[in-house]
C-alpha positions in Angstrom: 0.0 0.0 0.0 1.2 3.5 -1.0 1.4 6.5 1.6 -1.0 8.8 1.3 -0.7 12.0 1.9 -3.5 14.0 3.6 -6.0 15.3 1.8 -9.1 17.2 2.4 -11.7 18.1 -0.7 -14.9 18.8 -0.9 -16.9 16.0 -3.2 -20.1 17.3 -5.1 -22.7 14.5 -4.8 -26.7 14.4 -4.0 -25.7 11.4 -1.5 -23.0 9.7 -0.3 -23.5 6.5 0.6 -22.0 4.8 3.8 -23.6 1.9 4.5 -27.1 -0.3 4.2 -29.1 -3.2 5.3 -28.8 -5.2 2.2 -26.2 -7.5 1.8 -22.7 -5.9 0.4 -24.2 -2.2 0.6 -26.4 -2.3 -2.2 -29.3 -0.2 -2.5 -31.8 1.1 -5.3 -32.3 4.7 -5.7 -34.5 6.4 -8.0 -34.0 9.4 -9.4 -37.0 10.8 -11.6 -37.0 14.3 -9.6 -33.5 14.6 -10.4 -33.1 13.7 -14.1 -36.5 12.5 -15.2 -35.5 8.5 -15.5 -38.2 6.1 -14.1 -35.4 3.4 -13.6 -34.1 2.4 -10.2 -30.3 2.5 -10.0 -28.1 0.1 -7.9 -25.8 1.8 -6.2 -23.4 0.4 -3.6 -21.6 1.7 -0.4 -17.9 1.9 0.1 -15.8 -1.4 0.7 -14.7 0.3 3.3 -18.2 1.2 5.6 -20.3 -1.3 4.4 -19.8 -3.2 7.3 -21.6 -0.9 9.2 -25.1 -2.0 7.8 -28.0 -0.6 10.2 -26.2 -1.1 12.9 -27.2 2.4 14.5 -24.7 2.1 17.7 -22.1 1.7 14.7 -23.6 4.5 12.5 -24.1 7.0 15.4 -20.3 6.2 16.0 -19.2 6.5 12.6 -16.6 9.3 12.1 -14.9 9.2 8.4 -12.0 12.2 9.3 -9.5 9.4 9.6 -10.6 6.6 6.8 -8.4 5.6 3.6 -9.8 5.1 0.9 -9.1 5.2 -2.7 -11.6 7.4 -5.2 -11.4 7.0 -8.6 -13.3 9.8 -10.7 
């Protein structure tokens, strides 16, 4: 693994997802108020809190200053 330096930027996004009940983070979002598609899209949380499930104890815990994780845009 590399070494990272720190880095703090601000990431346009609607939602970010951390975590969810279904098995490996998935979840369906639709998004007709936002670009008219009827569709559901799967979207999936991070490797890296998807452990974290509904778990609120967890969630309510949850603090993401000090994670590592890799972006790709």
């Amino acid at each position: 693994m590399k070494n990272f330096k720190k880095c703090f930027f601000f990431i346009q996004a609607d939602i970010v997802l951390i975590s969810t009940s279904e098995p490996n983070g998935l979840c369906f979002i639709e998004t007709a108020e936002l670009d008219g598609e009827t569709n559901l899209k799967v979207r999936q949380a991070l490797e890296e809190t998807c452990d974290l499930e509904d778990h609120i104890d967890r969630l309510s815990s949850f603090d993401g200053r000090n994670m590592k994780i890799k972006i790709s845009f």
